[in-house]
DSSP file (Angstrom, degrees, kcal/mol; ACC not computed):
  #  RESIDUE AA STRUCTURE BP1 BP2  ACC     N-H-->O    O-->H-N    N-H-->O    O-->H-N    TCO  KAPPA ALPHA  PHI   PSI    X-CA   Y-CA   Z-CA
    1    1 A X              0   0    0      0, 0.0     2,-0.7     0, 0.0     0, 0.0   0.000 360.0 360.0 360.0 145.0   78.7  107.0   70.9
    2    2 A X        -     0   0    0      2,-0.0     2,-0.2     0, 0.0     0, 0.0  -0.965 360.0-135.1-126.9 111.9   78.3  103.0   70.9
    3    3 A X        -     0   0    0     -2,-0.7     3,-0.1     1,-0.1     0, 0.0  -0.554  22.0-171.6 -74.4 128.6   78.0  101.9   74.3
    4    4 A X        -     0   0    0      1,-0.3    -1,-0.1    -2,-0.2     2,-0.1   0.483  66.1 -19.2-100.0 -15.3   80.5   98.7   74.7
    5    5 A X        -     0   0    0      2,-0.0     2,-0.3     0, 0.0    -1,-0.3  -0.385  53.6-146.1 139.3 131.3   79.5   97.7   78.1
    6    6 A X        -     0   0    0     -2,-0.1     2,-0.3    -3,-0.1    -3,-0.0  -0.815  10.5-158.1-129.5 130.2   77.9   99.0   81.1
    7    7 A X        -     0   0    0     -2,-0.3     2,-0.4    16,-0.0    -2,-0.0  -0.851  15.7-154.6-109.4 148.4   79.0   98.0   84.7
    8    8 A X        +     0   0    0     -2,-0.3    16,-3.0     2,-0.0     2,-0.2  -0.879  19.6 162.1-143.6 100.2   76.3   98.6   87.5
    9    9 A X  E     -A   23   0A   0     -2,-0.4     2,-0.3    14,-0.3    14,-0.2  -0.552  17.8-159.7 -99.9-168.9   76.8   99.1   91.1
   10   10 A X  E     -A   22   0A   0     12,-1.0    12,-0.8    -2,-0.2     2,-0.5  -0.966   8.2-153.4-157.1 128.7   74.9  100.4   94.0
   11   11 A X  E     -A   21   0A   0     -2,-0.3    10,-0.2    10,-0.2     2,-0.2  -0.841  17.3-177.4-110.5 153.2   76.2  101.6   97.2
   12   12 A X  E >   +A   20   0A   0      8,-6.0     8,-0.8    -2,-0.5     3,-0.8  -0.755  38.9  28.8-143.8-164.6   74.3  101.6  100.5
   13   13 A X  T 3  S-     0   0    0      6,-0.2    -1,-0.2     1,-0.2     0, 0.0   0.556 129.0 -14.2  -8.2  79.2   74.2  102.6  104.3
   14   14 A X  T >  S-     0   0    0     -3,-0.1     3,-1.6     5,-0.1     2,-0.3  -0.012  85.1-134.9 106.5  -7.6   76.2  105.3  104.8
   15   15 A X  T <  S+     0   0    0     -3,-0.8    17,-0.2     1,-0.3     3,-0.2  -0.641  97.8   1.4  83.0-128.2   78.2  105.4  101.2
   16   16 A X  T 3  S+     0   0    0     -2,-0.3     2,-1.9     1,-0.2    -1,-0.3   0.886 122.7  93.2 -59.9 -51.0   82.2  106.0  102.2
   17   17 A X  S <  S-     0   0    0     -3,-1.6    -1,-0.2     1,-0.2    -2,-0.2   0.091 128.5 -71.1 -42.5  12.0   80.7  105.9  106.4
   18   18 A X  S    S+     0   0    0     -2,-1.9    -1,-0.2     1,-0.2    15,-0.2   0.420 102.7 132.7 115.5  10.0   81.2  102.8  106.8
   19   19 A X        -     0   0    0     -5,-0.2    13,-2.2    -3,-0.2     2,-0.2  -0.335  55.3-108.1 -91.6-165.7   78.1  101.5  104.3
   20   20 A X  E     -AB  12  31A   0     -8,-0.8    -8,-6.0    11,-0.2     2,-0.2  -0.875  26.0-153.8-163.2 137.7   78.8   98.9  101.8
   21   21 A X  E     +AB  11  30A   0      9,-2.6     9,-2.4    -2,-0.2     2,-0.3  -0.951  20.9 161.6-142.7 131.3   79.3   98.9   97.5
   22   22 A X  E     -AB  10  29A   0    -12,-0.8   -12,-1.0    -2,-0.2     2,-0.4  -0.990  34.4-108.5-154.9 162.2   78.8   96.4   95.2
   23   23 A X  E >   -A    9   0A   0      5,-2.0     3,-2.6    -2,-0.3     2,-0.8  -0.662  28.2-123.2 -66.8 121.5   78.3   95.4   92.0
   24   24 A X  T 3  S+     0   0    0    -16,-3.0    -1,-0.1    -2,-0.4   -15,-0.1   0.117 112.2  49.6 -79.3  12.7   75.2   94.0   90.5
   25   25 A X  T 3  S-     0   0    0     -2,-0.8    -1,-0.3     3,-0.2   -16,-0.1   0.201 110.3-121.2-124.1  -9.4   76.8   90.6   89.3
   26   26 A X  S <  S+     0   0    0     -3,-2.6    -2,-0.2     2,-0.2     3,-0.2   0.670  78.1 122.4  70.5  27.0   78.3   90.2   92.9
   27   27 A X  S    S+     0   0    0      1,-0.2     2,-0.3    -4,-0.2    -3,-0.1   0.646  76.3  35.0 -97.8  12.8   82.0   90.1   91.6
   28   28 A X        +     0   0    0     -5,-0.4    -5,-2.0     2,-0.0     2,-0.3  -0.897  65.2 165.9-147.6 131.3   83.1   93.0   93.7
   29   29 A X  E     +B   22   0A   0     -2,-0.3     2,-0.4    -7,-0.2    -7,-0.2  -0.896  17.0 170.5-155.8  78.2   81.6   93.2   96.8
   30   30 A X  E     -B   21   0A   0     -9,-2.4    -9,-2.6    -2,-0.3     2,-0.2  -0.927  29.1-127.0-131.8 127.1   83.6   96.1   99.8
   31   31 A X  E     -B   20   0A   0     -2,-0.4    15,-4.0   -11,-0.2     2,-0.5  -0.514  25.1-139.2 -43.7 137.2   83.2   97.5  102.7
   32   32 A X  B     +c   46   0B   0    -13,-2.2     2,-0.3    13,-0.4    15,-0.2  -0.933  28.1 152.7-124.9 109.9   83.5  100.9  103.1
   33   33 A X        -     0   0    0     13,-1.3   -16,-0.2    -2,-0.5     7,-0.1  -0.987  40.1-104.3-135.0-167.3   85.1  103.0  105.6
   34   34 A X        -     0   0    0     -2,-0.3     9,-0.8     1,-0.1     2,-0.4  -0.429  40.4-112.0 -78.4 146.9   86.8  106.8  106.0
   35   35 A X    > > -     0   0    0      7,-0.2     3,-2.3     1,-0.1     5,-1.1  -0.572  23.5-117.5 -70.8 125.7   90.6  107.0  106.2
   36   36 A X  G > 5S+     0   0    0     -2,-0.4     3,-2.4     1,-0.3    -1,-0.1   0.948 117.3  73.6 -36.9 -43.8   91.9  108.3  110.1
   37   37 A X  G 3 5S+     0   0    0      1,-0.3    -1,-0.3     2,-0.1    -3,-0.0   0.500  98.7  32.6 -48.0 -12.1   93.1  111.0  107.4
   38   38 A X  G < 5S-     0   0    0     -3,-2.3    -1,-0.3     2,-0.2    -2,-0.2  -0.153 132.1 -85.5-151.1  20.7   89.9  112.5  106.7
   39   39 A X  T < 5S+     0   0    0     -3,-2.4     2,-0.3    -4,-0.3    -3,-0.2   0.738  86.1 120.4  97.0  37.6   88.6  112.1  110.2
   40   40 A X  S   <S-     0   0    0     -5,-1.1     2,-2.3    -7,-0.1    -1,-0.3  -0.924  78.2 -92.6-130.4 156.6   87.0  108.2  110.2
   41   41 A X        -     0   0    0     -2,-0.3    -6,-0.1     1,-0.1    -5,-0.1   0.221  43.7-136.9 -35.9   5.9   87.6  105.1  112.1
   42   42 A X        +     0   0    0     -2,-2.3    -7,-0.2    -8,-0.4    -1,-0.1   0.914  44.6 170.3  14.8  70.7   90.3  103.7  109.4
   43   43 A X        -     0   0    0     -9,-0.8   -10,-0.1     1,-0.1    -7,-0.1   0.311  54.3 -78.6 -77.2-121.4   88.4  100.4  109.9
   44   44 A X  S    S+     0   0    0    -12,-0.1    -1,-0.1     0, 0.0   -13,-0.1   0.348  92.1 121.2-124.4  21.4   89.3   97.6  107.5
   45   45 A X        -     0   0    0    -11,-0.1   -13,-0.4   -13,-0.1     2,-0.1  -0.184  61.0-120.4 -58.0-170.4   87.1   99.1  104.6
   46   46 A X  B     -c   32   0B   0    -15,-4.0   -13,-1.3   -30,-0.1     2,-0.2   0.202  26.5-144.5 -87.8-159.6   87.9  100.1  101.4
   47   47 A X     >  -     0   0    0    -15,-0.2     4,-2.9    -2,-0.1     5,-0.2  -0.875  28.4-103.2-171.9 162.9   87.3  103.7  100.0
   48   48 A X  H  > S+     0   0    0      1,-0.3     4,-1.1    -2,-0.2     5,-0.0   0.894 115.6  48.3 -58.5 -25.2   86.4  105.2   96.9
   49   49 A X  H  > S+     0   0    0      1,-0.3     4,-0.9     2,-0.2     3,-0.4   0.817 109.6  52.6 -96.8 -15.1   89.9  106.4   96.0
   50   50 A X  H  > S+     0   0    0      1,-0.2     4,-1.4     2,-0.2    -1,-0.3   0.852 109.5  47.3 -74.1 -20.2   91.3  103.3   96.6
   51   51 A X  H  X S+     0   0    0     -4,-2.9     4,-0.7     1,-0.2    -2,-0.2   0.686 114.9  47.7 -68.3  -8.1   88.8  101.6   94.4
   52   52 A X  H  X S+     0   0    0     -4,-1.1     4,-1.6    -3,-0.4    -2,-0.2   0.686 104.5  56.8-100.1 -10.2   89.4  104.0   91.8
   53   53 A X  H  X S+     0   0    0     -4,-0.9     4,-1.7     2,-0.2     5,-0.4   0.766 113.0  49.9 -82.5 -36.3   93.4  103.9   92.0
   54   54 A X  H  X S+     0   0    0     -4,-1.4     4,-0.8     2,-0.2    -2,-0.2   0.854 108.5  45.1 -68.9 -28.3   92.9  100.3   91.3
   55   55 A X  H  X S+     0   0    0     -4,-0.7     4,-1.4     1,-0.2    -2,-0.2   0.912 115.4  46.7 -96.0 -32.7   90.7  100.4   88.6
   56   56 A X  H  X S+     0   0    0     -4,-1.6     4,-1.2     1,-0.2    -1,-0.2   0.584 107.4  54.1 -83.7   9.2   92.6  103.0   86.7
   57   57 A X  H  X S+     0   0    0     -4,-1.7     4,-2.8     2,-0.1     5,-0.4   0.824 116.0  46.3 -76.5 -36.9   96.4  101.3   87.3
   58   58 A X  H >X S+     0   0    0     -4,-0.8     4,-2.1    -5,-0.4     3,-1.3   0.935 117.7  44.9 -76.2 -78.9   94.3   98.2   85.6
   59   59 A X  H 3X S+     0   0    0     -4,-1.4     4,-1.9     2,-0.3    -1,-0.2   0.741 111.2  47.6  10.9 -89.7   92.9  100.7   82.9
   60   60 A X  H 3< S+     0   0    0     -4,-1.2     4,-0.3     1,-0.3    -1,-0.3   0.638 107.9  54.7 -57.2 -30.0   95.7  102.4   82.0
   61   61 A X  H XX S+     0   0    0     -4,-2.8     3,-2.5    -3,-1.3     4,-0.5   0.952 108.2  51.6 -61.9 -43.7   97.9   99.2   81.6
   62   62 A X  H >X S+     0   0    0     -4,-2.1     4,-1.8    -5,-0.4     3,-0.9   0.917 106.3  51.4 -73.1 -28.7   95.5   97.8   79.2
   63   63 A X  H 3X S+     0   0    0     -4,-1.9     4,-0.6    -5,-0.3    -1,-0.4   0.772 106.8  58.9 -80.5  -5.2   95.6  101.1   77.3
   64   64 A X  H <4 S+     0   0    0     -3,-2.5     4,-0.3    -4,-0.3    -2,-0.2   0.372 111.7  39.8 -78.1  -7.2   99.7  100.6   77.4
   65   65 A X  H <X S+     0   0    0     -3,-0.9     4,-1.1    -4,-0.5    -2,-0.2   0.425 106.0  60.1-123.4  -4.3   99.3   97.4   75.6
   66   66 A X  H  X S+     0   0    0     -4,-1.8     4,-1.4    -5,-0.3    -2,-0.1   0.791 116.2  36.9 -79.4 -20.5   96.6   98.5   73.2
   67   67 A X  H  X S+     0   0    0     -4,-0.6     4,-1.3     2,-0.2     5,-0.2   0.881 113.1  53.8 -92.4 -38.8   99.4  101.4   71.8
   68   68 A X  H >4>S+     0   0    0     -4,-0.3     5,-1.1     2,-0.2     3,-1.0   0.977 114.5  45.6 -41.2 -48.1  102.4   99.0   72.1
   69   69 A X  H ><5S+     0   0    0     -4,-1.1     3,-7.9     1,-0.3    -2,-0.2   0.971 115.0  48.6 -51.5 -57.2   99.8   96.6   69.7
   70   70 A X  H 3<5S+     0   0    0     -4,-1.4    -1,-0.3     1,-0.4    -2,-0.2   0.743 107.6  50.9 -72.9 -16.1   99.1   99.6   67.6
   71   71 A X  T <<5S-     0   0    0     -4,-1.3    -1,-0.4    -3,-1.0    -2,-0.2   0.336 119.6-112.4-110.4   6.9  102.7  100.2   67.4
   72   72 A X  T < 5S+     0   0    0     -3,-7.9     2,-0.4    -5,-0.2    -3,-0.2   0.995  86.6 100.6  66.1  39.7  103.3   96.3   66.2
   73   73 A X      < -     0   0    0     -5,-1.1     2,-0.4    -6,-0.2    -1,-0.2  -0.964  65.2-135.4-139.5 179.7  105.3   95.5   69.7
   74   74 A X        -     0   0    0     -2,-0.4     2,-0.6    -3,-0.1    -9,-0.1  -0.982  24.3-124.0-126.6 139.5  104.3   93.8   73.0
   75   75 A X        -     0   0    0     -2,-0.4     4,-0.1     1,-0.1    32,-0.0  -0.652  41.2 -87.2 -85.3 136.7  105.2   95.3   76.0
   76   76 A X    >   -     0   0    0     -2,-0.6     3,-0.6    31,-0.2    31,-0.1   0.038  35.9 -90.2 -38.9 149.1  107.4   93.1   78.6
   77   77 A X  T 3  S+     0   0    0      1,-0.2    30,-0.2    29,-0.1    -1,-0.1  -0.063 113.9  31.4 -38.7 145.0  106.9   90.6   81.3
   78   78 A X  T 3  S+     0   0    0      1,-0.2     2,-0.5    28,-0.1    -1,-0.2   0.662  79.4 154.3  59.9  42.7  106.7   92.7   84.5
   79   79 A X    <   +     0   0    0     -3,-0.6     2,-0.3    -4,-0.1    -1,-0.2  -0.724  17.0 168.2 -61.3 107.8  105.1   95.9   83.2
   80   80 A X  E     -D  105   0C   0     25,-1.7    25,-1.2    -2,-0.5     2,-0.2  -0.693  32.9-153.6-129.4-157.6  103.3   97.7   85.6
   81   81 A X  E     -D  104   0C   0     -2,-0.3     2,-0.7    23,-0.2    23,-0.2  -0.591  13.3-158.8-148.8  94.8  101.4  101.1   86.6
   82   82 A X  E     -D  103   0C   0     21,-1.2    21,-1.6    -2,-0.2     2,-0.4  -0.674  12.4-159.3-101.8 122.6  101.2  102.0   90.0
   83   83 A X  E     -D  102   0C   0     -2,-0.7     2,-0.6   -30,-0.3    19,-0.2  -0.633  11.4-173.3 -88.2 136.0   98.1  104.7   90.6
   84   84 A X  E     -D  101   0C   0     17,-6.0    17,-2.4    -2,-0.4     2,-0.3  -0.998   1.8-173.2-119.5 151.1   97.8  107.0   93.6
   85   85 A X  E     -D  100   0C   0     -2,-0.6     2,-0.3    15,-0.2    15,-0.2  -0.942  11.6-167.5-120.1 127.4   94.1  109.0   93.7
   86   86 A X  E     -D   99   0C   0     13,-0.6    13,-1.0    -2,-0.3     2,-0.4  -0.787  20.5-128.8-106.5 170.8   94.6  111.7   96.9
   87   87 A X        +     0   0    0     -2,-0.3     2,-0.2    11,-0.2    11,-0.2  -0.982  38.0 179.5-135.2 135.8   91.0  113.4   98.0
   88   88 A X        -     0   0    0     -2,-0.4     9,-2.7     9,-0.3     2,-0.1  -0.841  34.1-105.3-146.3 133.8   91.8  117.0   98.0
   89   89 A X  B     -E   96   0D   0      7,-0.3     7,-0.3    -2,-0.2     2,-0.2  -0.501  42.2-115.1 -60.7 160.0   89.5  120.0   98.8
   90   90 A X    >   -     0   0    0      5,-1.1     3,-0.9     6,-0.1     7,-0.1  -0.521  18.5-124.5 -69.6 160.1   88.5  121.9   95.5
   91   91 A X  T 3  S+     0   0    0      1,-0.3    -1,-0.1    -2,-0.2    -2,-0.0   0.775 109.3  58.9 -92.4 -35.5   89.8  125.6   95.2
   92   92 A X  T 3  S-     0   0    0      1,-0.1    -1,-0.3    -3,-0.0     2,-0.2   0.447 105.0-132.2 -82.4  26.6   86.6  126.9   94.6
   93   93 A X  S <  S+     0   0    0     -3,-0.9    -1,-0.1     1,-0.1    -2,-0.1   0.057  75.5 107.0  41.9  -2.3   85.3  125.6   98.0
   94   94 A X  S    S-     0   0    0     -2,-0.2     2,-0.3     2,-0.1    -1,-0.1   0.520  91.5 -37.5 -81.0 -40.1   82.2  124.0   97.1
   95   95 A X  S    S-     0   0    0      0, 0.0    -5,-1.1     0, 0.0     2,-0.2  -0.719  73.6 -55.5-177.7-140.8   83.4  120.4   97.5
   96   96 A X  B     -E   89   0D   0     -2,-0.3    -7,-0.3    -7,-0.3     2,-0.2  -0.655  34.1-148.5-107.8 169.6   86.5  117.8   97.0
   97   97 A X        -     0   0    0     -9,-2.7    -9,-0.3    -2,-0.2     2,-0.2  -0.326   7.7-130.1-112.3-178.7   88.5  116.7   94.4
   98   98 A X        -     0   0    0     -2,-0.2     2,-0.8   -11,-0.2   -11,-0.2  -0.671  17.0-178.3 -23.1  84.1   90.6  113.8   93.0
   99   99 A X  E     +D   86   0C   0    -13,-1.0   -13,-0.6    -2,-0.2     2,-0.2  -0.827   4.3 179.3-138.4 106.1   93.9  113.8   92.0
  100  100 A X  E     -D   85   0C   0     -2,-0.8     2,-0.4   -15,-0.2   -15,-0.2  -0.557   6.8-169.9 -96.1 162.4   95.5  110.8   90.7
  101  101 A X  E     -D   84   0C   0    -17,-2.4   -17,-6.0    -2,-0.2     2,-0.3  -0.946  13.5-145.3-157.4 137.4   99.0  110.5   89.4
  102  102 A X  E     -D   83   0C   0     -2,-0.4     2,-0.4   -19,-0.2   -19,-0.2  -0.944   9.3-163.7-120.2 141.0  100.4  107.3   87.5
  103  103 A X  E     -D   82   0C   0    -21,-1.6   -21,-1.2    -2,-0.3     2,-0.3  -0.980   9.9-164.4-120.2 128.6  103.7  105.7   87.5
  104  104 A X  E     -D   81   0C   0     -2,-0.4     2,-0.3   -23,-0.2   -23,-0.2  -0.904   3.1-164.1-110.5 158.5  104.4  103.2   84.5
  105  105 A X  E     +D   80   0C   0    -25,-1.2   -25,-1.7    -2,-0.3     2,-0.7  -0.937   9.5 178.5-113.3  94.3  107.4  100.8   84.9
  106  106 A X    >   -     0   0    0     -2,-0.3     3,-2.6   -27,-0.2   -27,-0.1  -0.708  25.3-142.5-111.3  85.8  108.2   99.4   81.4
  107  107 A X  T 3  S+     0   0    0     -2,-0.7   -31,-0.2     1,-0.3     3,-0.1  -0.042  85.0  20.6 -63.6 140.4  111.5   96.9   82.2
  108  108 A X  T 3  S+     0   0    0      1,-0.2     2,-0.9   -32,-0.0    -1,-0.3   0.319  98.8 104.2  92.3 -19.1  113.9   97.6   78.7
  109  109 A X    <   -     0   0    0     -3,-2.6     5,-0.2     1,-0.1    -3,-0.2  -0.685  69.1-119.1-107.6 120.7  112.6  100.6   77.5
  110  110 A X     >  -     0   0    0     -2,-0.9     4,-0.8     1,-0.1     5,-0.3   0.349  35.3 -99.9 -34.0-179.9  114.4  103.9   77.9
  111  111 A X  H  > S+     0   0    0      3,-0.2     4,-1.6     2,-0.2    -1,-0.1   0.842 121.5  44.6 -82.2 -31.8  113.3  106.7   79.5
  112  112 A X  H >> S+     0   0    0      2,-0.2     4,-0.7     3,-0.2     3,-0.6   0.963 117.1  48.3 -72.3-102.6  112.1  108.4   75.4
  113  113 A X  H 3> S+     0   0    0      1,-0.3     4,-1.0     2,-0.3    -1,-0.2   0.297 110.0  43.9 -34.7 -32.7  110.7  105.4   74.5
  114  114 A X  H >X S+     0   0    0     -4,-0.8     4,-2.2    -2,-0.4     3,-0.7   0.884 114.4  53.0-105.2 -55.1  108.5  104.6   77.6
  115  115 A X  H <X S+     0   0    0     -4,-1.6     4,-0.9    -3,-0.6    -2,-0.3   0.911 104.3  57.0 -50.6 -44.5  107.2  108.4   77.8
  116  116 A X  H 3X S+     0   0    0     -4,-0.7     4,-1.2     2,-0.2    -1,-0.2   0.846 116.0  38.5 -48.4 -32.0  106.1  108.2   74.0
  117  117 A X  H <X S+     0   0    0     -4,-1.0     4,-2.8    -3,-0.7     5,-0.3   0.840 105.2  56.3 -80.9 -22.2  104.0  105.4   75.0
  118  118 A X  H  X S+     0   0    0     -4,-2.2     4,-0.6     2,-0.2    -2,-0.2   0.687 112.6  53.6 -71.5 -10.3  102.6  106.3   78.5
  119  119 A X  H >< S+     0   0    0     -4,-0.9     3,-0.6    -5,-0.4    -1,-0.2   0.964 108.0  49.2 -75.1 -41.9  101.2  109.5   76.1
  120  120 A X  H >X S+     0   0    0     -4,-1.2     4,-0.9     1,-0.3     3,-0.6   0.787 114.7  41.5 -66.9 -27.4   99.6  107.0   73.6
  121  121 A X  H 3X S+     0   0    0     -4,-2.8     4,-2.0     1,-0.2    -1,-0.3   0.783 109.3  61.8 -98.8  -4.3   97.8  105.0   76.4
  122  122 A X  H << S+     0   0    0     -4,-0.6    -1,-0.2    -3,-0.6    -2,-0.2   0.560 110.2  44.3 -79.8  -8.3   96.9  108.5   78.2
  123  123 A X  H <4 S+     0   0    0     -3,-0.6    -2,-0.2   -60,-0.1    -1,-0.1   0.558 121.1  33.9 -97.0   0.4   95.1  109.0   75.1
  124  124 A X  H  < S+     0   0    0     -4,-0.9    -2,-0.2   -61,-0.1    -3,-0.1   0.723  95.2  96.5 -92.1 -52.5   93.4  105.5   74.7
  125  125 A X     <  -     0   0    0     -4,-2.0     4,-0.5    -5,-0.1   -65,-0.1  -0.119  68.0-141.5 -84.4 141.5   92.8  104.8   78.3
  126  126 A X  S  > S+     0   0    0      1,-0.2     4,-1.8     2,-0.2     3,-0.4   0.890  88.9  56.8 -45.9 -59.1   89.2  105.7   79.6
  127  127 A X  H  > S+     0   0    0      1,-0.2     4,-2.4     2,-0.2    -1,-0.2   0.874 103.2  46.8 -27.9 -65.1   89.9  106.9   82.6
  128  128 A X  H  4 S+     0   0    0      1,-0.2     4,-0.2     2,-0.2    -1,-0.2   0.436 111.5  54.2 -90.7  17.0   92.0  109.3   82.0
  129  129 A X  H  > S+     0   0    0     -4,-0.5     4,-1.8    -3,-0.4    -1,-0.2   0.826 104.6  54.3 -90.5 -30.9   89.7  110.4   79.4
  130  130 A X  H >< S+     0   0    0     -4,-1.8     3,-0.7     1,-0.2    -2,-0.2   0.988 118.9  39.6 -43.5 -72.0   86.8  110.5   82.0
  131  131 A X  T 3< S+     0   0    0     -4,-2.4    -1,-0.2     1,-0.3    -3,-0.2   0.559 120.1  35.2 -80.9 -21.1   89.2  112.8   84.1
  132  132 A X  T 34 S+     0   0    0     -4,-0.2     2,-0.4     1,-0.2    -1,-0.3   0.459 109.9  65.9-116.7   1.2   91.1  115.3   81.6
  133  133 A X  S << S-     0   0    0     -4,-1.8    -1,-0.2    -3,-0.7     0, 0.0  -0.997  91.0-122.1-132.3 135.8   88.0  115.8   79.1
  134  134 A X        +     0   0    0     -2,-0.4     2,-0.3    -3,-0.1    -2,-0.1  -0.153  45.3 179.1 -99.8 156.9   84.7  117.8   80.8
  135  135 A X        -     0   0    0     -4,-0.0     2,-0.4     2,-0.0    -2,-0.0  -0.839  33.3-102.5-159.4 137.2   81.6  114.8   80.1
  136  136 A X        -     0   0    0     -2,-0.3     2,-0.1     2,-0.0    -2,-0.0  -0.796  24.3-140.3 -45.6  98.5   78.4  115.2   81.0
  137  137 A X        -     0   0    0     -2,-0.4     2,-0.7     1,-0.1    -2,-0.0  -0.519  11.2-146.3 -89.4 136.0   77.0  113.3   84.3
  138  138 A X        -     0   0    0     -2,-0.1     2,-0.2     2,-0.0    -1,-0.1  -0.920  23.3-164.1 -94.6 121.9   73.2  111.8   83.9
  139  139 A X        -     0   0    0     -2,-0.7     2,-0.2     2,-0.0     0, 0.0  -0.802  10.0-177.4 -94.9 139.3   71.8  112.3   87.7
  140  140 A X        -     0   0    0     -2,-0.2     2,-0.4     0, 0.0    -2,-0.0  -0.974  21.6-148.2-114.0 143.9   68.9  110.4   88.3
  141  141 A X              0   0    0     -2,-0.2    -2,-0.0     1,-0.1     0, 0.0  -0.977 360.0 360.0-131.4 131.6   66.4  110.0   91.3
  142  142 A X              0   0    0     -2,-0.4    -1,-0.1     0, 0.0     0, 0.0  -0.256 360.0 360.0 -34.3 360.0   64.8  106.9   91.9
């Protein structure tokens, strides 16, 4: 595998609790706290799954215009993908889950036509390669 580019954050005091995530280049920079749904303050932070619904709608469009290219078209003005990520216990009890679900909007294209491409960028996009194919995590301690 030929690593293309490697993004590096670090989160700190308290993680999701109300601690605070950013990126080593300072272009993303959030507060963090827990949703009133899962028993925290809702303050005005962020959270992981909404940083992760964001980065895979973003993701997954760009993998909807790398298979339109591949397929010699361009996809239309006012394309989009809207992600939701819920956090979900796991069935084996042990710990939580993720479970995102994507909606593309492709304006002009039939209902055929826009499901043969949302397969092609579900097999291009990162994410959802991260998420439907088992990978190996490296843990380290510091």
């Amino acid at each position: 595998m030929k690593i293309l580019y490697t993004a590096h954050a670090t989160a700190t005091n308290g993680g999701r609790g109300g601690g605070h995530s950013a990126t080593d280049n300072g272009k993303v920079s959030v507060n963090l706290s827990v949703p009133k749904e899962m028993g925290g303050d809702g303050g005005a932070g962020t959270n992981p799954e909404e940083l992760f619904a964001t980065g895979y709608a973003a993701c997954f469009l760009g993998a909807m215009h790398v298979a339109a290219g591949r397929d010699k078209q361009k996809l239309p003005e006012g394309t989009t993908v809207a992600a939701k990520v819920s956090f979900a216990d796991r069935q084996d009890g042990i710990g939580f889950t993720a479970v995102p679900e994507l909606t593309a909007h492709i304006p002009g294209y039939d209902k055929a036509k826009a499901e043969a491409l949302v397969q092609k960028a579900h097999a291009i996009c990162p994410y959802s390669n991260l998420i439907t194919v088992a990978h190996e995590v490296k843990l380290n301690v510091a």
